[in-house]
C-alpha positions in Angstrom: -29.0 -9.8 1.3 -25.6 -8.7 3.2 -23.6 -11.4 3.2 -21.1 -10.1 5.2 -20.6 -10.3 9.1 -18.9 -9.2 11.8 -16.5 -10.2 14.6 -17.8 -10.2 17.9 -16.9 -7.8 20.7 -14.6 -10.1 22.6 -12.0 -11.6 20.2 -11.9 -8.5 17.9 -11.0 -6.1 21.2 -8.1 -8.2 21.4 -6.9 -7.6 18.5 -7.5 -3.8 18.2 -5.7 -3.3 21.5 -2.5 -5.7 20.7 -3.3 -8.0 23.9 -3.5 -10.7 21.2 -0.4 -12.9 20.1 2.1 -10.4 21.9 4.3 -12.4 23.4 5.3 -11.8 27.2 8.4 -9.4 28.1 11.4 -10.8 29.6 12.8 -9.0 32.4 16.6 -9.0 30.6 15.3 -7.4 27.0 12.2 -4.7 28.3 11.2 -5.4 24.3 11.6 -8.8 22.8 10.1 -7.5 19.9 12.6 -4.8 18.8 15.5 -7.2 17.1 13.4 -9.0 15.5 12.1 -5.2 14.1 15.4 -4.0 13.5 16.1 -6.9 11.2 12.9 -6.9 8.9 13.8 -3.3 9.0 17.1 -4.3 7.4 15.7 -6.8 5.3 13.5 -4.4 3.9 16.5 -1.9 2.5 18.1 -4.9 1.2 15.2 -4.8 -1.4 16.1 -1.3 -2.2 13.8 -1.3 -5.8 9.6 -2.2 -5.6 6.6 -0.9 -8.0 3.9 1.2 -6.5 0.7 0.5 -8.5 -2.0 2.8 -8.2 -5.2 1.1 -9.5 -9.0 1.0 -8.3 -12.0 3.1 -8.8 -9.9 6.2 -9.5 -8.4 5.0 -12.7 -12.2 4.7 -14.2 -13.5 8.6 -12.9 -10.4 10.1 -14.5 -9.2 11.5 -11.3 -6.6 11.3 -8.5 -9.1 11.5 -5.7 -13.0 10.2 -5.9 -15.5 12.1 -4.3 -18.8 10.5 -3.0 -19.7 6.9 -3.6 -19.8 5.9 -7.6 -20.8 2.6 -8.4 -19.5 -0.6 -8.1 -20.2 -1.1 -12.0 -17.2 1.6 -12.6 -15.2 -1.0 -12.0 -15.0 -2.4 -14.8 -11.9 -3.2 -17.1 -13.2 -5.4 -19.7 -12.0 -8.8 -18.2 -9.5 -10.7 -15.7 -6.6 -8.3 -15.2 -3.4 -9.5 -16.0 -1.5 -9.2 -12.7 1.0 -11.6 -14.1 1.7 -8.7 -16.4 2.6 -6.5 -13.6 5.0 -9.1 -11.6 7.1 -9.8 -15.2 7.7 -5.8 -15.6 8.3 -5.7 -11.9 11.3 -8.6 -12.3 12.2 -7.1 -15.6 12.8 -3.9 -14.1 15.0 -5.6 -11.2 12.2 -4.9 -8.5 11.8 -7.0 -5.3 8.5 -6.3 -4.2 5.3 -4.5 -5.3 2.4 -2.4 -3.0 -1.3 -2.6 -4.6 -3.7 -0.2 -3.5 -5.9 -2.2 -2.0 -8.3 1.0 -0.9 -7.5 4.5 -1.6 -9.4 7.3 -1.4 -12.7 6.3 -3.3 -13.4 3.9 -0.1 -13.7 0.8 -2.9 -11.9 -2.1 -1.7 -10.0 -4.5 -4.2 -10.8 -7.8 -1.8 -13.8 -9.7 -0.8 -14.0 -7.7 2.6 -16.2 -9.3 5.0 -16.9 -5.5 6.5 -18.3 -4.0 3.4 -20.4 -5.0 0.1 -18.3 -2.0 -1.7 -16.0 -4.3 -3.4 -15.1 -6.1 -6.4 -17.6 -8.6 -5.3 -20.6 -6.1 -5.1 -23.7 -7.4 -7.5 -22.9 -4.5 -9.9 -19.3 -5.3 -10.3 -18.4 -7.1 -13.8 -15.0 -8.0 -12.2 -16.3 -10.3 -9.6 -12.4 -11.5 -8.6 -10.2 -10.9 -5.4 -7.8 -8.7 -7.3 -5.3 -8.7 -4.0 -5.7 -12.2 -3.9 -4.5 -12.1 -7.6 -1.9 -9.8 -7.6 -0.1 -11.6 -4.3 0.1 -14.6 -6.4 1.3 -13.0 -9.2 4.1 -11.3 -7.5 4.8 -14.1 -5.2 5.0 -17.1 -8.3 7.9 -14.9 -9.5 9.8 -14.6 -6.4 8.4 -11.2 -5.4 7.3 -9.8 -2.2 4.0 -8.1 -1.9 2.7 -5.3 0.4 -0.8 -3.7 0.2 -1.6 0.2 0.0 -4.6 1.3 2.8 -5.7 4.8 2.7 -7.1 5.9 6.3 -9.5 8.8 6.5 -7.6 11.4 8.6 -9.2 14.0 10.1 -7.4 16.2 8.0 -9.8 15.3 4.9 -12.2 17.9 6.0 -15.8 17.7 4.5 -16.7 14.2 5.2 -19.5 14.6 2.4 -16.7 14.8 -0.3 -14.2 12.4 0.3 -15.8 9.3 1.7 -12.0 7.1 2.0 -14.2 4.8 3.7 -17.0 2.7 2.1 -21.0 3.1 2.6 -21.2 0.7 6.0 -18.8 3.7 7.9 -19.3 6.5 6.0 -17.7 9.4 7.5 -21.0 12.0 7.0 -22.7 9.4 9.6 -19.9 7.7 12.0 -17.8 9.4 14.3 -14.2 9.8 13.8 -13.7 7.2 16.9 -16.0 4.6 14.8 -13.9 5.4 11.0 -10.9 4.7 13.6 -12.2 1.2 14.6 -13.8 0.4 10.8 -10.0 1.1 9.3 -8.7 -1.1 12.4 -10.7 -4.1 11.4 -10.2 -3.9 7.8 -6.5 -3.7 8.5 -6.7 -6.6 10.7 -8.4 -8.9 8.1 -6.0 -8.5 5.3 -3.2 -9.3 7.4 -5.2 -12.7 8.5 -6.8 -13.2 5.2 -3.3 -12.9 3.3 -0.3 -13.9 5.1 2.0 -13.6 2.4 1.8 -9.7 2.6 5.0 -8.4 4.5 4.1 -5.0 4.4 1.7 -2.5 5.1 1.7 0.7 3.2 -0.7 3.4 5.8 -1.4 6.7 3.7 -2.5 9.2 6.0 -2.0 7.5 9.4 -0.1 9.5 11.9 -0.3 10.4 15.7 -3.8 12.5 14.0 -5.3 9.1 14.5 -3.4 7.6 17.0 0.0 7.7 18.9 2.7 6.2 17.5 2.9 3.1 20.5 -0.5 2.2 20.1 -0.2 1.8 16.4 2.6 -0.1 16.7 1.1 -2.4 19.2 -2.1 -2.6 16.8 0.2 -3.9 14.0 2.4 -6.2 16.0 -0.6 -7.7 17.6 -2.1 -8.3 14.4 1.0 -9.6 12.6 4.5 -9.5 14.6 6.0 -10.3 11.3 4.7 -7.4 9.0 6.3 -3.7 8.1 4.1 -1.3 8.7 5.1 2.1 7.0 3.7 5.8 7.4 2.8 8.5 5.1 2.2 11.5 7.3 -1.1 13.8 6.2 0.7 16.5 6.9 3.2 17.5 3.8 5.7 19.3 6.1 6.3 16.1 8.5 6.6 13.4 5.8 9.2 11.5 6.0 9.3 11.5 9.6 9.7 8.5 11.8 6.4 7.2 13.3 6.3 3.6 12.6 8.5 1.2 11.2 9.6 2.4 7.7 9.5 6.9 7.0 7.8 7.7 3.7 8.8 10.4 1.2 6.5 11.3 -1.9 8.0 12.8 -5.0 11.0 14.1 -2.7 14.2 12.8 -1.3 15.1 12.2 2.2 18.2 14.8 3.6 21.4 13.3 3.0 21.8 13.2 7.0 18.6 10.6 7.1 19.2 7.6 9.5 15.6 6.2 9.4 14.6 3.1 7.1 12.8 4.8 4.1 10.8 4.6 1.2 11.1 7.3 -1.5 7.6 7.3 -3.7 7.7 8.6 -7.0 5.9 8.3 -10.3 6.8 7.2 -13.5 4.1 8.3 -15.5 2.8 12.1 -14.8 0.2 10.9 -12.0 0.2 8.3 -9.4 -3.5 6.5 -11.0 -4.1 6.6 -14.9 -4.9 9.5 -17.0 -5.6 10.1 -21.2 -1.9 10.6 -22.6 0.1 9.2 -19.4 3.4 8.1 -21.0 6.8 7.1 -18.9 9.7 9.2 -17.7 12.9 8.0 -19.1 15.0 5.3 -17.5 18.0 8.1 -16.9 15.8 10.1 -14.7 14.3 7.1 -12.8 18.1 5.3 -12.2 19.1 9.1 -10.9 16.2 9.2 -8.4 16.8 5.6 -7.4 20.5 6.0 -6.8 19.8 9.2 -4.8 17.0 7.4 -2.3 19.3 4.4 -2.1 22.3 6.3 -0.9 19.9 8.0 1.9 19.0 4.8 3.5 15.7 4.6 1.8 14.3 1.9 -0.9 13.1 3.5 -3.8 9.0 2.9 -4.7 8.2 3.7 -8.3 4.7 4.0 -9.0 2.5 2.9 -12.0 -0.6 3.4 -13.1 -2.5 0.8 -15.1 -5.0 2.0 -17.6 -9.1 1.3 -17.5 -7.9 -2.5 -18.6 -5.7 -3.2 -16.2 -2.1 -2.9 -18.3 0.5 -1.0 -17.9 0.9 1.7 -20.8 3.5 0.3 -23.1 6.3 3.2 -22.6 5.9 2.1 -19.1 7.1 -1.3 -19.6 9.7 -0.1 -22.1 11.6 2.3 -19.5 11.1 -1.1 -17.0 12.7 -3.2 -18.8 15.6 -0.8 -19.9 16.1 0.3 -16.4 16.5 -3.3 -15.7 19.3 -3.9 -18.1 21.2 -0.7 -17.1 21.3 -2.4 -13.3 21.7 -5.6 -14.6 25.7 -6.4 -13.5 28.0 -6.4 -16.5 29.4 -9.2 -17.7 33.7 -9.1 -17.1 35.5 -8.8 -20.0 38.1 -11.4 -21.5 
């Protein structure tokens, strides 16, 4: 039996097309939104330091991107996942806030989503826990912020028989890119409703391919006035290009002439999800990277992988915690 439902056409129109919750404009400031913008935008470089963590049904095929549809069973590391685990390295490391990938490519979501039974509450999964709902708590009990990873299906994928990005209820071989457009849209709006604590949205792949840069805005804003949303173009040659709130960089630094609130992505171990023999880059390299997307007005987003368990490989936690005492401020000398 499906137990999940759907919104009806009224309310959920509303929210795709911002009417919802946006406040009215006043005549003296055309948009009333913008400060309050401006300042989470400067909030947000205050953090300067989070931890990307790249875990789902990737880290269990032993590849970056999953084709097709494997099963929910995958999923399967052996017991409850330590996500307190993650939030101590994250504080020992001096990080402010942490993104999960919440879907990725694989199209297997890491929530109870009410729009899909590919989940970690599907019959075959062994986890049969709301790891988002886990890892918010984790990261919030320790004074951390937390942001969630979504991974749209641009048209750019190509074969839609290959990589699905979506799960089984809008699989991309069968819907139109119109309907994959609206599925991604309502999936986006329940996790900002169904976890308010999230202050961030992390959109791989979404740029004006799927939609102009105004109407995502006014999607995210009438969802959740209060959230970041960032973008990571699909095209390599236009990342780090403004399009929403916060410009995204992978594995490359923004020009020394950037002006736009960033967020340079880079990964510790080899690979952004968990592979055999995946062992940490040393602190030296990591503080030269951060330093470097600091002083180019972007925070700097260093990714982990967890292994088929759910920890965090040992040397990983090792260069953490010693990148945490080399930024810890030294104590003046008598």
């Amino acid at each position: 039996m499906n137990r999940k439902v759907f919104f009806g056409a009224a309310p959920l129109l509303a929210l795709l097309t911002g009417v919802a919750n946006v406040p009215a404009q006043d005549a003296s400031n055309p948009d009333p939104q913008q400060n309050s913008v401006e300042q989470l935008q400067r909030d947000f470089r205050k953090l300067e330091f989070g931890m990307f963590i790249h875990y789902n049904m990737a880290t269990y095929k032993g590849v970056q991107w999953v084709a097709g549809y494997p099963s929910p069973a995958d999923f399967d590391p052996g017991g409850k996942v330590d996500t307190d685990a993650w939030a101590d390295a994250a504080k020992a490391a001096g990080m402010k806030y942490g993104v999960l990938t919440a879907k990725h490519v694989a199209g297997f979501c890491l929530w109870d989503s009410k729009y899909t039974t590919y989940d970690v509450m599907h019959p075959d999964c062994p986890y049969k826990r709301d790891l988002v709902a886990q890892f918010i708590e984790s990261f919030k009990s320790r004074g951390l912020k937390a942001g969630l990873y979504y991974c749209w299906r641009n048209p750019g994928f190509g074969d839609p028989k290959k990589f699905k990005v979506l799960p089984p209820e809008c699989d991309p071989a069968t819907h139109s890119m119109q309907q994959q457009i609206d599925f991604q849209k309502k999936q986006i709006t329940e996790l900002l409703q169904k976890y308010p604590d999230v202050f961030y949205v992390w959109n791989d792949g979404l740029d004006p391919d799927i939609m102009p840069a105004e109407a995502a805005r006014k999607f995210i804003r009438g969802t959740r006035p209060n959230v970041l949303a960032s973008s990571n173009w699909w095209d390599w040659g236009k990342k780090g290009r403004p399009y929403l709130d916060i410009a995204v960089k992978e594995m490359r630094p923004f020009p020394e002439t950037n002006t736009a609130p960033g967020e340079t992505c880079w990964c510790l171990e080899r690979k952004w999800f968990w592979s055999t023999g995946a062992r940490a880059k040393t602190s030296k390299q990591m503080l030269g990277l951060m330093a470097t997307a600091n002083a180019r007005n972007s925070n700097f987003l260093l990714n982990v992988g967890p292994d088929q368990s759910g920890k965090i490989v040992p040397s990983s936690i090792e260069t953490l915690a010693e990148i945490g005492k080399l930024r810890a401020p030294k104590a003046p000398q008598r």
